[in-house]
DRENDO-709960 format. One record per residue: residue number from 1; residue in one letter; x, y, z of N, C-alpha, C, O, CB in turn. Coordinates in nm, 2 decimals, decimal comma. Glycine has a CB too. Layout:
// DRENDO-709960
[NUM; "a"; [X; Y; Z]; [X; Y; Z]; [X; Y; Z]; [X; Y; Z]; [X; Y; Z]]
...
***
This chain:
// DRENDO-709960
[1; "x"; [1,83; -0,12; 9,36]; [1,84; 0,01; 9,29]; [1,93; -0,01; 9,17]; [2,04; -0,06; 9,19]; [1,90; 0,12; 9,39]]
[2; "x"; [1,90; 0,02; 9,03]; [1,96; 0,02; 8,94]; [2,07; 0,12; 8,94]; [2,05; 0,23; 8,98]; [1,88; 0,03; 8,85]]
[3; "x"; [2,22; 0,07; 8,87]; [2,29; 0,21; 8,86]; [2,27; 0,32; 8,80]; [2,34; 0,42; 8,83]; [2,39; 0,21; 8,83]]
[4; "x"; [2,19; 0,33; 8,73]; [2,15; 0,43; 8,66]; [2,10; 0,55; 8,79]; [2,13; 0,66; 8,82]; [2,02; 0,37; 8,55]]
[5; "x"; [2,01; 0,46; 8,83]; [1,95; 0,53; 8,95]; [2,01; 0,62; 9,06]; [2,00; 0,74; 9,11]; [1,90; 0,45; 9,02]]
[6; "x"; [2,08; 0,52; 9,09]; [2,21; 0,53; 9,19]; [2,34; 0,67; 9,14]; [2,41; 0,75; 9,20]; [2,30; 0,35; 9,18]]
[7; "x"; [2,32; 0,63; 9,01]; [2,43; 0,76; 8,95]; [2,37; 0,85; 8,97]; [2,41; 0,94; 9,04]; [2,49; 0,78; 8,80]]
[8; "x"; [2,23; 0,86; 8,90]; [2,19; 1,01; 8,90]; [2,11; 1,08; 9,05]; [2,08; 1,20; 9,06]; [2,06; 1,01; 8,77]]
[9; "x"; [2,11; 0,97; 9,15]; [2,09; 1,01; 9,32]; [2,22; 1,08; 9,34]; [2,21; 1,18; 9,40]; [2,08; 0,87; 9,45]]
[10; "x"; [2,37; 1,04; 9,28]; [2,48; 1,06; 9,34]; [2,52; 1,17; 9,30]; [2,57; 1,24; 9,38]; [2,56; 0,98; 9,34]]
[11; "x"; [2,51; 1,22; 9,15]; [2,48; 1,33; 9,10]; [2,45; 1,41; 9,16]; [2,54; 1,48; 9,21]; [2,42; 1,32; 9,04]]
[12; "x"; [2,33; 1,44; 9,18]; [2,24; 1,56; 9,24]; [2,28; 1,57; 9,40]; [2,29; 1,69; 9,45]; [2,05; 1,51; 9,22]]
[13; "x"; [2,31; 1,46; 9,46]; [2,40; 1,46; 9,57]; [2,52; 1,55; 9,60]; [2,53; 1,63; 9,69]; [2,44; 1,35; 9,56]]
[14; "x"; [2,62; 1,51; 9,48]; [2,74; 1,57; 9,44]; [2,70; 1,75; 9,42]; [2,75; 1,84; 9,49]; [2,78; 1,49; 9,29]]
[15; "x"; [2,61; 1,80; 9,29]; [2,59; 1,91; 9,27]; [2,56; 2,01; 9,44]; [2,62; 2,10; 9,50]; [2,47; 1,91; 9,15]]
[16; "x"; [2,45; 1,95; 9,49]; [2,40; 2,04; 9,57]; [2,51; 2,00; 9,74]; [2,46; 2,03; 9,84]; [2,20; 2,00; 9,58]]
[17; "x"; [2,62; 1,95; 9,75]; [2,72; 1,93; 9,84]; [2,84; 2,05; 9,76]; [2,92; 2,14; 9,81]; [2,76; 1,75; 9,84]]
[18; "x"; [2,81; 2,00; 9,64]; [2,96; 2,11; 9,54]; [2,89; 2,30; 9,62]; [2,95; 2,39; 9,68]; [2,92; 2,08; 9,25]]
[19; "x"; [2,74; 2,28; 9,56]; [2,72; 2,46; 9,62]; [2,73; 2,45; 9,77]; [2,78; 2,56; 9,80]; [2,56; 2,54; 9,57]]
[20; "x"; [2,71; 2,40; 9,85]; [2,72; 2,40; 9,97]; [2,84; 2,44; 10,03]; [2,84; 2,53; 10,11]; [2,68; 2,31; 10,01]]
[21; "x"; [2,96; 2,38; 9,99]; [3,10; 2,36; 9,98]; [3,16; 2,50; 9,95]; [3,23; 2,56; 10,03]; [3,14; 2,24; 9,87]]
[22; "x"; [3,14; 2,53; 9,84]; [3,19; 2,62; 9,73]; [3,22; 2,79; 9,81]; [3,31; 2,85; 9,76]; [3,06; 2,62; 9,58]]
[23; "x"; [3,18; 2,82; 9,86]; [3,16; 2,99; 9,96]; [3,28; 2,91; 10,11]; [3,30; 2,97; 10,22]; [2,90; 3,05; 10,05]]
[24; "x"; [3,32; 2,83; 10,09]; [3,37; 2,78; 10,24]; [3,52; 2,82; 10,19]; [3,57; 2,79; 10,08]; [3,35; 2,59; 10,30]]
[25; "x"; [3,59; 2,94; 10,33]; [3,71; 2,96; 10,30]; [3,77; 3,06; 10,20]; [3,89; 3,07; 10,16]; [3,72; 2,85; 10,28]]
[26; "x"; [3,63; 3,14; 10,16]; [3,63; 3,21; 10,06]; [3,66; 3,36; 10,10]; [3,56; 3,42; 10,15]; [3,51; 3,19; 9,99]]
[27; "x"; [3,79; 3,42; 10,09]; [3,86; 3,54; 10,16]; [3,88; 3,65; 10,00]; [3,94; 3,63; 9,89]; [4,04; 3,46; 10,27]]
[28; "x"; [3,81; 3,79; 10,05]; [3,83; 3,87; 9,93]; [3,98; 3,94; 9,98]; [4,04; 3,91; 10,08]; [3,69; 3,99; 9,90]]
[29; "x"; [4,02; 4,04; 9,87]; [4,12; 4,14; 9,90]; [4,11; 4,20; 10,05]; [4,19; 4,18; 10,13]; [4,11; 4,25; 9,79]]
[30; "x"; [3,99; 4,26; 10,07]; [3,99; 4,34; 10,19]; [4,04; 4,25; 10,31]; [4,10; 4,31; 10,40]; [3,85; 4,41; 10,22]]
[31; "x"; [4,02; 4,11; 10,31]; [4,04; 4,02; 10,41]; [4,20; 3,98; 10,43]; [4,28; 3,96; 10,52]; [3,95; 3,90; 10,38]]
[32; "x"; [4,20; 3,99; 10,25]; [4,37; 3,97; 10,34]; [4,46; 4,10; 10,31]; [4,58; 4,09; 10,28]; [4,48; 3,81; 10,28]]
[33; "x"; [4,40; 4,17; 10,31]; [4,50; 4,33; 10,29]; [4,56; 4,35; 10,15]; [4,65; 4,44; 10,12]; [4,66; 4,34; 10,40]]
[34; "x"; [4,52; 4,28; 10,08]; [4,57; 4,38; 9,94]; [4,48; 4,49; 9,85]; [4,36; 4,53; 9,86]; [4,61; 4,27; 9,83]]
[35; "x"; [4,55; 4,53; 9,79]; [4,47; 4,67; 9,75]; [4,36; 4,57; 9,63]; [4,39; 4,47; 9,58]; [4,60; 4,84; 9,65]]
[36; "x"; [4,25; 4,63; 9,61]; [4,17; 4,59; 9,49]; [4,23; 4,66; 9,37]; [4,23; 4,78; 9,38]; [4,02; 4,62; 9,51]]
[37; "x"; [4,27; 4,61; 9,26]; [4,26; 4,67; 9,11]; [4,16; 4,70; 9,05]; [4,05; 4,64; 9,05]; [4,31; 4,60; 9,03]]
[38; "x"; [4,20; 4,81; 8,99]; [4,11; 4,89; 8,93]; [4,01; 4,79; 8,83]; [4,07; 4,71; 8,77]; [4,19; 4,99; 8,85]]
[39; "x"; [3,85; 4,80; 8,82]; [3,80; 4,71; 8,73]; [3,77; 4,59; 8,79]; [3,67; 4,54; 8,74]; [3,89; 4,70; 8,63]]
[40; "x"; [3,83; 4,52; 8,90]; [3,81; 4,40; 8,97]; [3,70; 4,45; 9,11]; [3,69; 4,55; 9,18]; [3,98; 4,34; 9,02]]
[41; "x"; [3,61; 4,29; 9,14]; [3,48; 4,33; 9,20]; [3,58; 4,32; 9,34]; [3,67; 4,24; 9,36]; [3,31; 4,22; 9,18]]
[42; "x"; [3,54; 4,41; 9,42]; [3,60; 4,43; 9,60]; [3,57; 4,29; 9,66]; [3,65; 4,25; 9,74]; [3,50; 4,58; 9,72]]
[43; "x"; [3,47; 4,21; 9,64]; [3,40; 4,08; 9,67]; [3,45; 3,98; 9,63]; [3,43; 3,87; 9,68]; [3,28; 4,06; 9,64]]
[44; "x"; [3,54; 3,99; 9,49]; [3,57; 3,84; 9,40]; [3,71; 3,78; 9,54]; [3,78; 3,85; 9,62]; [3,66; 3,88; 9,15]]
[45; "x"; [3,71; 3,65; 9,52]; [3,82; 3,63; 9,61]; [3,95; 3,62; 9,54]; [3,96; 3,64; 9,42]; [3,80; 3,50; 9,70]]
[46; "x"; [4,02; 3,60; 9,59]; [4,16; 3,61; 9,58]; [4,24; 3,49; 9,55]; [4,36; 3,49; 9,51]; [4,21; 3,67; 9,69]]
[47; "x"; [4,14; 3,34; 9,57]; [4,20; 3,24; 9,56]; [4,11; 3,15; 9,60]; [4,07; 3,14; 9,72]; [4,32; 3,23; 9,61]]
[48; "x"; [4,05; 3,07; 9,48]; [3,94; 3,02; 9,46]; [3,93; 2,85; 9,55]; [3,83; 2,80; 9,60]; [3,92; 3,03; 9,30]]
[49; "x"; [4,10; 2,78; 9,54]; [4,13; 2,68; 9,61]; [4,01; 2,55; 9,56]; [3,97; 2,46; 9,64]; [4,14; 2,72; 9,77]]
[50; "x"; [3,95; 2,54; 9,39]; [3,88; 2,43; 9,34]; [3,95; 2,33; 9,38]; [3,88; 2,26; 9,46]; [3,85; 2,42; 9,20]]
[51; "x"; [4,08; 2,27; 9,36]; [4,07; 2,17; 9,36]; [4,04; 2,12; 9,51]; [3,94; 2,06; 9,50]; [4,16; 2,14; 9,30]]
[52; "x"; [4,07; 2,11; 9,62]; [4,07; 2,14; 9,76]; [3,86; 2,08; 9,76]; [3,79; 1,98; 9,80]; [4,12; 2,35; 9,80]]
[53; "x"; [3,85; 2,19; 9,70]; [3,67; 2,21; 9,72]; [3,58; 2,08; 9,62]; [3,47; 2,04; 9,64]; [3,61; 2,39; 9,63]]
[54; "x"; [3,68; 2,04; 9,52]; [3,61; 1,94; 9,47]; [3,64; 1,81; 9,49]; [3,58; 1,71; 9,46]; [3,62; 1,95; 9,36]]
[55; "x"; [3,78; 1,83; 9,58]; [3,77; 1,66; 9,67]; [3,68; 1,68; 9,79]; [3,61; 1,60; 9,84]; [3,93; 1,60; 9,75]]
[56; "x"; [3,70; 1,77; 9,81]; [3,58; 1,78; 9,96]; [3,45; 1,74; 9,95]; [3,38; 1,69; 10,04]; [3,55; 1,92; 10,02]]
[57; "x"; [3,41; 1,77; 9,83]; [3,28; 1,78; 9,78]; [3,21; 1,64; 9,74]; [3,10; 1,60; 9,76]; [3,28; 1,86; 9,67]]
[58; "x"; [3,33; 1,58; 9,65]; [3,33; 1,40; 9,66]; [3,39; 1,34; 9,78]; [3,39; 1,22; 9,77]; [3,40; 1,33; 9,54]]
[59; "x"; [3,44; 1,38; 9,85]; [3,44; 1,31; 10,01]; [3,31; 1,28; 10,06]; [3,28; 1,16; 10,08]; [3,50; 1,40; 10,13]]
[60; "x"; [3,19; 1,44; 10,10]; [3,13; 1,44; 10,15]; [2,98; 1,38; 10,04]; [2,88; 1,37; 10,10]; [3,16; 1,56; 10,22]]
[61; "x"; [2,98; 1,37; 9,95]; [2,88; 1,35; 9,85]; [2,92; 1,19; 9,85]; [2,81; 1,13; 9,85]; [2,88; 1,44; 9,70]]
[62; "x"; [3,04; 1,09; 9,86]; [3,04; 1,00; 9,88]; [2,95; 0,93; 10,04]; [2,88; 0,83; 10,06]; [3,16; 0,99; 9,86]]
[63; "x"; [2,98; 1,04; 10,12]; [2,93; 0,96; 10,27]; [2,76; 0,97; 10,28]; [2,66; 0,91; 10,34]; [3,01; 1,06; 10,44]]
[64; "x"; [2,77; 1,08; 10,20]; [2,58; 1,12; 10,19]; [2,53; 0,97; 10,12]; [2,45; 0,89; 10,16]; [2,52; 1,30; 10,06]]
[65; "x"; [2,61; 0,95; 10,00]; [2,52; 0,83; 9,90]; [2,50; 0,70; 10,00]; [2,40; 0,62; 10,00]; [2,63; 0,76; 9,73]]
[66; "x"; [2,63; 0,68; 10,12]; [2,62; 0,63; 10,14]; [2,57; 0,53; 10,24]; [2,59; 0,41; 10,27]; [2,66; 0,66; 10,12]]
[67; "x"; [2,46; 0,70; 10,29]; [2,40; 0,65; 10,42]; [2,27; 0,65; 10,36]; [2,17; 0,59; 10,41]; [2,43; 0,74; 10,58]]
[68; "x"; [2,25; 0,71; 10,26]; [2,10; 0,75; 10,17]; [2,11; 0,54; 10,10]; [2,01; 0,48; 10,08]; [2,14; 0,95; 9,97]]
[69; "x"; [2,23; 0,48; 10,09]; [2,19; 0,35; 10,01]; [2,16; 0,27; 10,08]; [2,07; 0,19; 10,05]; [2,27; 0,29; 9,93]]
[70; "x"; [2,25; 0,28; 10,20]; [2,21; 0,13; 10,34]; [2,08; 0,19; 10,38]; [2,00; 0,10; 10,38]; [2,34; 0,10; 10,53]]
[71; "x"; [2,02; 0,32; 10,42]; [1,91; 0,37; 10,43]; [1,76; 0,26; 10,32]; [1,65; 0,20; 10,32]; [1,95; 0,53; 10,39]]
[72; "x"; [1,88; 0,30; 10,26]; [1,70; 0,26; 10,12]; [1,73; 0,09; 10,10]; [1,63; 0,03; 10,06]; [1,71; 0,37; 9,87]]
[73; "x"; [1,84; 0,01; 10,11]; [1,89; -0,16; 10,11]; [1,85; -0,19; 10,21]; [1,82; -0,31; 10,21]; [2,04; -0,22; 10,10]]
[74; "x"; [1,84; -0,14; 10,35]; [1,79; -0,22; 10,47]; [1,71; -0,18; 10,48]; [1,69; -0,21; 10,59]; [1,85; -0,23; 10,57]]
[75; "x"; [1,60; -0,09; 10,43]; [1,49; -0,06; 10,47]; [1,44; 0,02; 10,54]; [1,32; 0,03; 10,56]; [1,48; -0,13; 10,50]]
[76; "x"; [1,56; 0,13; 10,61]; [1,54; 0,14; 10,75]; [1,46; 0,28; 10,81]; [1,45; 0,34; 10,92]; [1,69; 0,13; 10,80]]
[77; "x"; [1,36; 0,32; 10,62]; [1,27; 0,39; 10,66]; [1,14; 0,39; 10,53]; [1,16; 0,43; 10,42]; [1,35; 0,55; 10,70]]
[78; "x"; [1,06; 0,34; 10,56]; [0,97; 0,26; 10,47]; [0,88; 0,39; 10,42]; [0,90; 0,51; 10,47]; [0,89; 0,12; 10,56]]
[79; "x"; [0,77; 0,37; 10,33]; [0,70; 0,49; 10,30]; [0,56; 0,51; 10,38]; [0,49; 0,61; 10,35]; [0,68; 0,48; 10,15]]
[80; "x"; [0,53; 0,43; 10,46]; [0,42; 0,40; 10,59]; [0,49; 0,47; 10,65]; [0,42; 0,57; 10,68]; [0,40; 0,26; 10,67]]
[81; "x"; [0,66; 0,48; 10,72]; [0,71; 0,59; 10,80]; [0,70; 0,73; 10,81]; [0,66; 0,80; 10,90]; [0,79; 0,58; 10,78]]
[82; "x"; [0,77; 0,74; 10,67]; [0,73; 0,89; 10,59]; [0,56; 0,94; 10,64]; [0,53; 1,04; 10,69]; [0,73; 0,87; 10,38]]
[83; "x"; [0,46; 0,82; 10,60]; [0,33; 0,90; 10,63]; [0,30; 0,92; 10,73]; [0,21; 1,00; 10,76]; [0,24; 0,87; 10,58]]
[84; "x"; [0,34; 0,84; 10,80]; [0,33; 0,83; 10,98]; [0,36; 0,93; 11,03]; [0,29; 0,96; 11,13]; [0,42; 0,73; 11,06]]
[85; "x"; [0,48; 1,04; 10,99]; [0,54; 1,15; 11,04]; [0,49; 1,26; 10,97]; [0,47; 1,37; 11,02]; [0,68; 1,13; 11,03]]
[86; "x"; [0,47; 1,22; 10,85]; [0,40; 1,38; 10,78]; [0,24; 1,37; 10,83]; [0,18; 1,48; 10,83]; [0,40; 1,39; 10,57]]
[87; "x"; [0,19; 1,29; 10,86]; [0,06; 1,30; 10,96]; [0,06; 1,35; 11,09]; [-0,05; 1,39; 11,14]; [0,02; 1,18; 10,99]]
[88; "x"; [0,18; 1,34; 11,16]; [0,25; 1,36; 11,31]; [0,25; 1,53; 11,31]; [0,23; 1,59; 11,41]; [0,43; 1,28; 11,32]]
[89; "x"; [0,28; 1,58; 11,18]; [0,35; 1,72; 11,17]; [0,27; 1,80; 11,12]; [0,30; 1,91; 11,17]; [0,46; 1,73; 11,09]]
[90; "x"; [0,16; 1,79; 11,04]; [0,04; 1,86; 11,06]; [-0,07; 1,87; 11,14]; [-0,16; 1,95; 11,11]; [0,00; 1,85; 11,00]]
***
């Protein structure tokens, strides 16, 4: 696998782990008892905690690349597989 490849797998990896991540832990005013200000949405949270969410996000987007690379270097699911099973499932 070229890095090129590999970056832009880890990428797209990264983005769709970042939205997955991102709503976790996410507490508005009403949740933790303060009053909402005037003009501010009742829903926005109160403390967004990015940085927290963006190591988590490359924690878990690291272990994904990781099982997606020994996956595709050892082989250990070929494209005869794939058709074997999408034949299985219709």
């Amino acid at each position: 696998m070229a890095w090129t490849t590999a970056a832009a797998i880890y990428f797209i990896i990264w983005w769709v782990v970042f939205f997955a991540v991102l709503p976790f832990g996410v507490r508005n005013p009403a949740e933790e008892g303060i009053a909402v200000e005037a003009g501010h949405d009742p829903g926005a949270p109160t403390e967004l905690g990015m940085k927290r969410k963006l190591i988590w996000t490359t924690l878990i987007a690291c272990v994904v690349f990781a099982i997606c690379w020994v996956v595709y270097v050892y082989r250990l699911v070929s494209l005869e597989d794939l058709a074997t099973l999408w034949g299985t499932l219709k």
